[in-house]
MMTF fields as JSON, N, C-alpha, C and O atoms, coordinates in Angstrom:
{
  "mmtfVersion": "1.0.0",
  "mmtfProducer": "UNKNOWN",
  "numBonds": 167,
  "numAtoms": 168,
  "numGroups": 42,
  "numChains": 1,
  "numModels": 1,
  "chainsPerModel": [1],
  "groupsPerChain": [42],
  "chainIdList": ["A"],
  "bondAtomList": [4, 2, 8, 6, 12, 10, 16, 14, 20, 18, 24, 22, 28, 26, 32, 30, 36, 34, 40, 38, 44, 42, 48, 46, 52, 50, 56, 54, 60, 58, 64, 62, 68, 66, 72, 70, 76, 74, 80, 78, 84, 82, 88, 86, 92, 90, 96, 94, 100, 98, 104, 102, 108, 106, 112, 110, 116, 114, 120, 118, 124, 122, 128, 126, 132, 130, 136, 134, 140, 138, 144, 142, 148, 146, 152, 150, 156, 154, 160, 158, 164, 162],
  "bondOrderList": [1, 1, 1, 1, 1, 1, 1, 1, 1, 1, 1, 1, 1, 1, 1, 1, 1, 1, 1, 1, 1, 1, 1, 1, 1, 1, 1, 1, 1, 1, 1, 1, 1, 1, 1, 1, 1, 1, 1, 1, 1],
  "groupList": [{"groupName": "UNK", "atomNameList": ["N", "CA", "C", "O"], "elementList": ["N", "C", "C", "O"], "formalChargeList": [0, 0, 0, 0], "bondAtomList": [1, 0, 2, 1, 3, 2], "bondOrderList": [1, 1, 2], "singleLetterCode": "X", "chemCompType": "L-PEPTIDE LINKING"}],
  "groupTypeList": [0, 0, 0, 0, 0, 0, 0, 0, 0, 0, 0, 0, 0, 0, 0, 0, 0, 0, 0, 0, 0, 0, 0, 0, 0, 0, 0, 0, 0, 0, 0, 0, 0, 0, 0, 0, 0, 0, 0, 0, 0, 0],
  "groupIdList": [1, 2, 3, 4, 5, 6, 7, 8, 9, 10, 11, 12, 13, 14, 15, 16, 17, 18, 19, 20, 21, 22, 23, 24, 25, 26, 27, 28, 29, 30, 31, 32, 33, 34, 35, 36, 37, 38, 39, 40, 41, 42],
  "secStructList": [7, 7, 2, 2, 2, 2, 2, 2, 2, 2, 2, 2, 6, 6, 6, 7, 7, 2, 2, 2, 2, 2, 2, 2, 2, 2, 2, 2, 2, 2, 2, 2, 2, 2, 2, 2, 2, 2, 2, 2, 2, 7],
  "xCoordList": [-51.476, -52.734, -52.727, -51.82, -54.038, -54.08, -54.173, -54.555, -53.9, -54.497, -56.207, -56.588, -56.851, -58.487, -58.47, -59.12, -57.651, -58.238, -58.092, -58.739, -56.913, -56.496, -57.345, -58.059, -57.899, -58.97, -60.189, -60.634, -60.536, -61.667, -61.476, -62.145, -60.663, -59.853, -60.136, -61.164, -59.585, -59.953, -61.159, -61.504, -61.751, -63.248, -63.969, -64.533, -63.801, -64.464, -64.257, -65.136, -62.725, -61.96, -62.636, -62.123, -63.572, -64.357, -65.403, -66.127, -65.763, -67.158, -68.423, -69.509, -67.807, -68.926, -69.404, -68.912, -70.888, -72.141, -71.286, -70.056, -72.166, -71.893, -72.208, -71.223, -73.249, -73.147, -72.559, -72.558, -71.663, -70.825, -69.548, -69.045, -68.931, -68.073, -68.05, -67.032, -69.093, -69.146, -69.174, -68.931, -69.669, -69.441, -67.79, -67.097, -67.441, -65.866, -65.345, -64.997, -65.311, -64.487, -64.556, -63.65, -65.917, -66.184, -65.867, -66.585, -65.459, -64.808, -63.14, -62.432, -62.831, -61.436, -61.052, -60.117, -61.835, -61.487, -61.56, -60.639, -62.997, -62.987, -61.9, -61.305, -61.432, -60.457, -58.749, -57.841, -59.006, -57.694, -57.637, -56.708, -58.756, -58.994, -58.55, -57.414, -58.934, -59.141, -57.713, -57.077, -57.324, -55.645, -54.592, -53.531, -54.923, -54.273, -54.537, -53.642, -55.619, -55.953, -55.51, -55.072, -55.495, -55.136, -53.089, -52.464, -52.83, -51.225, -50.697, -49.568, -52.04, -51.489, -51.557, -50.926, -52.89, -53.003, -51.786, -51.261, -51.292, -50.447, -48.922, -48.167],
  "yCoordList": [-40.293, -39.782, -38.248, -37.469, -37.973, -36.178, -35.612, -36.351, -34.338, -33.632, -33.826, -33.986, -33.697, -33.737, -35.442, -35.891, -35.833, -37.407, -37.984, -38.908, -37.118, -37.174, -36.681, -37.375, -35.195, -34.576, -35.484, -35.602, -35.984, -37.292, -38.169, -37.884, -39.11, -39.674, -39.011, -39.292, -38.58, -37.773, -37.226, -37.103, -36.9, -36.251, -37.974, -38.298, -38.872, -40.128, -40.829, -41.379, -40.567, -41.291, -40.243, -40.286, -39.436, -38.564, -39.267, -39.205, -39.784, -40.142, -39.28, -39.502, -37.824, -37.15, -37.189, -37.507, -36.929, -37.058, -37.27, -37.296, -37.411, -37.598, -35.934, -35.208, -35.437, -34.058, -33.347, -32.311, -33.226, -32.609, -33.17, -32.134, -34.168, -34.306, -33.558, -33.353, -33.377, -32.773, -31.515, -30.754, -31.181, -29.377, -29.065, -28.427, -29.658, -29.894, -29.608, -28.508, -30.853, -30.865, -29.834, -29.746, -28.992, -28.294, -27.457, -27.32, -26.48, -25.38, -25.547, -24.758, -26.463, -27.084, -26.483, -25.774, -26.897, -27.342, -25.224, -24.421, -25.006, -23.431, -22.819, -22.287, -22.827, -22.166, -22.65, -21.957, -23.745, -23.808, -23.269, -22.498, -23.635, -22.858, -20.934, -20.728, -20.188, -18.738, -18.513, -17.7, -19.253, -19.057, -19.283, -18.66, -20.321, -20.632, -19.572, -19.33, -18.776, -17.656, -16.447, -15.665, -16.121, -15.383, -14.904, -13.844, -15.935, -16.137, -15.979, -15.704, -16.28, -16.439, -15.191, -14.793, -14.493, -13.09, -12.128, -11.39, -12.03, -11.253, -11.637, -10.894],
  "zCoordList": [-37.177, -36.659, -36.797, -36.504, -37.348, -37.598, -36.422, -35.514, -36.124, -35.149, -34.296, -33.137, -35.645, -35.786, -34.842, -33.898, -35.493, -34.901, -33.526, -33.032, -32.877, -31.609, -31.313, -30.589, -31.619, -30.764, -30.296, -29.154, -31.254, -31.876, -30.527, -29.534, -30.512, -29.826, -28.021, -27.405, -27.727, -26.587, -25.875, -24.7, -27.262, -26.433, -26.2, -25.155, -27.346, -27.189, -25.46, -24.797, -25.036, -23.988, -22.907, -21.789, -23.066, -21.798, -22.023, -21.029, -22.677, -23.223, -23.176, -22.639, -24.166, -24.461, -25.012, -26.095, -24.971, -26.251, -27.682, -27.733, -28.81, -30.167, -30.147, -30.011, -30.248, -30.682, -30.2, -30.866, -28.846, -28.361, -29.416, -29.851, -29.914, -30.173, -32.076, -32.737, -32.395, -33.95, -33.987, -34.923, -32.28, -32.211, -32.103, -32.894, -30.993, -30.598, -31.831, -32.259, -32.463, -34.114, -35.413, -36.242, -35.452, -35.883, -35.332, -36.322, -34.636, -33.887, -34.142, -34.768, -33.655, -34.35, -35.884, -36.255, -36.381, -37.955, -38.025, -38.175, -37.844, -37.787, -37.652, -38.589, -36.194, -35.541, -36.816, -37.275, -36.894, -37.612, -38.988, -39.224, -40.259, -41.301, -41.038, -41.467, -40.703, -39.395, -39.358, -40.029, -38.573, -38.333, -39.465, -39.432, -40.637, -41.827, -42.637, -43.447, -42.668, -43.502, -42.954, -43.798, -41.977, -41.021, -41.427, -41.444, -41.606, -41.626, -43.199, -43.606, -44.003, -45.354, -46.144, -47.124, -45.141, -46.134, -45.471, -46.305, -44.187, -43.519, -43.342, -42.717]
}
């Protein structure tokens, strides 16, 4: 199981909205892309 999918996983087991859960994941994915670039140029 990916990271992303646990997250997935979790917000579902709160049972938050669907569009709360594509914002969630999308901030995720952001924040992690950000930090991978972040590390690769420095």
């Amino acid at each position: 199981m990916t990271f992303l999918q646990s997250v997935r996983t979790e917000i579902r087991a709160k049972q938050y909205s669907y569009r709360t859960e594509k914002t969630y994941l999308s901030r995720v994915r952001q924040f992690i892309l950000f930090n991978d670039r972040k590390s690769a140029s420095g």
